[in-house]
Structure formats: structure tokens, C-alpha cells
C-alpha positions, 0 to 999 in steps of 0.5 A, a space after each residue: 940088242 947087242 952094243 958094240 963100241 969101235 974105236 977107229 983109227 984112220 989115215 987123217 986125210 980121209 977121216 970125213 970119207 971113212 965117216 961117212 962109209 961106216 955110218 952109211 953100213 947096216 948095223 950103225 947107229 951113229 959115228 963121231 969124229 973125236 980127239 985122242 988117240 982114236 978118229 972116230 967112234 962108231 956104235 954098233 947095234 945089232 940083234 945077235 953076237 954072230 952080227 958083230 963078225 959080219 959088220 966090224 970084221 966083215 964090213 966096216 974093217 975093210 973101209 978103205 982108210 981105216 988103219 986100225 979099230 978097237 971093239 968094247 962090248 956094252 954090257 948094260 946101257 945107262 943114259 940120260 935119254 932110256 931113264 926119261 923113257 922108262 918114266 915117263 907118263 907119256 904127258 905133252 910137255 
């Protein structure tokens, strides 16, 4: 699975709207709004590289309201949440 981090910047007056529209494409997981230099942060999970180019330039660039993006590429995933995964028992808590 191939991580991709976006960066968005939006016209402010819409950014629940383009929320919305990037959260309901194929491809990703989850958007948040957040403060900063940026709007909103998307993250893109997909099976091959080829699919980035389909969901961001393709898809999610073309949102009316997105003014500007910026993609990170995940290299490796460190979380809280996979390391519990990875040792748990499978024991009810």
C-alpha cells in the first residue's frame, strides 16, 4: 500500500464543501481541517504509484475551491495503532 500525504490549500469560504468532495473520492482514507499554512490534509492510500496520478492530479486537483496542493510520499508507516496490531495476542481486553 502506497501512503500519500496532500497538503491543500482552498478558497476559506468553501473548505467544508471541498472537505467533503475529497473525502468522498476513491483512493482517500480520511481529510482533516487543520491550521497553518494549509486547509486540509488528505491521506491517499492506494496499491500502485500509477494511482496517485489518477486520484491527486486526476481527481482531487480538479475539486472546485482547491486553490493549491502539496504531496509527501510515506516511505514507512509508524503508528501507535499498527504497533499494538502487530503484538497483540488477540486476548478480549
Amino acid at each position: 500500500m502506497i501512503t500519500a500525504i496532500v497538503l491543500i490549500k482552498t478558497d476559506v469560504a468553501q473548505i467544508p464543501e471541498v472537505a467533503e468532495a475529497v473525502a468522498a473520492l476513491d483512493g482517500v482514507s480520511e481529510v482533516y481541517s487543520i491550521t497553518g499554512e494549509h486547509d486540509l490534509v488528505a491521506m491517499v492510500r492506494v496499491r500502485r504509484h500509477d494511482d496517485l496520478a489518477e486520484v491527486i492530479p486526476g481527481r482531487l486537483n480538479k475539486i472546485p475551491g482547491i486553490v493549491h496542493t502539496e504531496t509527501h510520499i510515506a516511505f514507512r508507516t509508524y503508528s501507535r495503532h499498527d504497533l499494538e496490531a502487530a503484538f497483540s495476542l488477540g486476548l478480549p481486553e
